[in-house]
N, C-alpha and C positions, 0 to 999 in steps of 0.2 A: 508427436505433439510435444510441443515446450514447453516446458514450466516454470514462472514469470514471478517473480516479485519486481513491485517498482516502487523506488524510492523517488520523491518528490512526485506522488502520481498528481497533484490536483496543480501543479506547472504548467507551464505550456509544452514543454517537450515530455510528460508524464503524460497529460493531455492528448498528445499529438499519437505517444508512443499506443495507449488504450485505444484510440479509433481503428491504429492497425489491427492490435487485437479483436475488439468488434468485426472487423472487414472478413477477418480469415480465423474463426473459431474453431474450424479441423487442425489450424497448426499451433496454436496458442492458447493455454492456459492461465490465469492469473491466483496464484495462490494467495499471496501476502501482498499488501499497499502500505505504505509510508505517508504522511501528509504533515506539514507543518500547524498550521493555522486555520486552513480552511476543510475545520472538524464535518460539516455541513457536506461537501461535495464527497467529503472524503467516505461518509454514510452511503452517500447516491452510488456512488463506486463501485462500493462495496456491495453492496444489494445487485447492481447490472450484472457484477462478474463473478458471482459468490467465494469471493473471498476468503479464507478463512481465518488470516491474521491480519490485522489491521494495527497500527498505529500512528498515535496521531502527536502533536505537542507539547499541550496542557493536558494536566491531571484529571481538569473538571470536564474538560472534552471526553476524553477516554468514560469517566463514570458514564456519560448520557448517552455515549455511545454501546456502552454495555448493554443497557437496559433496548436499546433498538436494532442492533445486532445478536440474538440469543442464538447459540451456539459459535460464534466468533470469536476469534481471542483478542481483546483489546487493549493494546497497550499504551504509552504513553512514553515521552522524553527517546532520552539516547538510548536505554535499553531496551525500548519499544523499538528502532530502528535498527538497531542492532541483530534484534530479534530475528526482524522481517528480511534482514539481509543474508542472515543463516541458517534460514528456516529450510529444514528437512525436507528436502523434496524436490525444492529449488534449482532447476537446470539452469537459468540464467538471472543473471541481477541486473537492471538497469538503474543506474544510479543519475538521477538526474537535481543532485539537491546545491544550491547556488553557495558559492565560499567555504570557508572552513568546519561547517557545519557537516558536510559534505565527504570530509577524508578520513575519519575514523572506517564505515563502513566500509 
């Protein structure tokens, strides 16, 4: 089994990438997710695939995210993505985040 962090998971090819996960749950793991903006899907995500770090883009995201994720780590900004790209554990990282935003990781 592999284990998955995805960066831009609430994209379309994040999107695209998590339905394969869904499909084939003996081979794929998803530990850590990445999300811009769409704090909302990024919760839904994180609950289907129990996740255990998450981050998202805004500060105020992350807090509300906290309090609806308990035991989760929730982060927020480039160190929250950062995080999730180097997270312990992590056999593979799919990086799906659109322009410069995108190349640190």
């Amino acid at each position: 089994m592999k284990t998955l962090a995805i960066l831009g998971s609430t994209g379309s090819i994040g999107e695209s990438a998590l339905k394969v996960v869904n499909e084939f749950p003996e081979k794929f793991r998803v530990k850590a997710l990445a999300a811009g903006l769409r704090a909302d899907r990024a919760l839904e995500q994180a609950k289907l695939l129990g996740a255990e770090i998450v981050a998202v883009a805004r500060e105020e995201d992350a807090k509300r995210l906290r309090g609806e994720l308990p035991g989760v780590e929730v982060l927020h900004g480039e160190d929250g993505l950062l995080r999730v790209a180097t997270a312990e554990g992590v056999q593979m990282v799919l990086s799906s985040i659109v322009g410069a935003a995108g190349l640190k990781p």
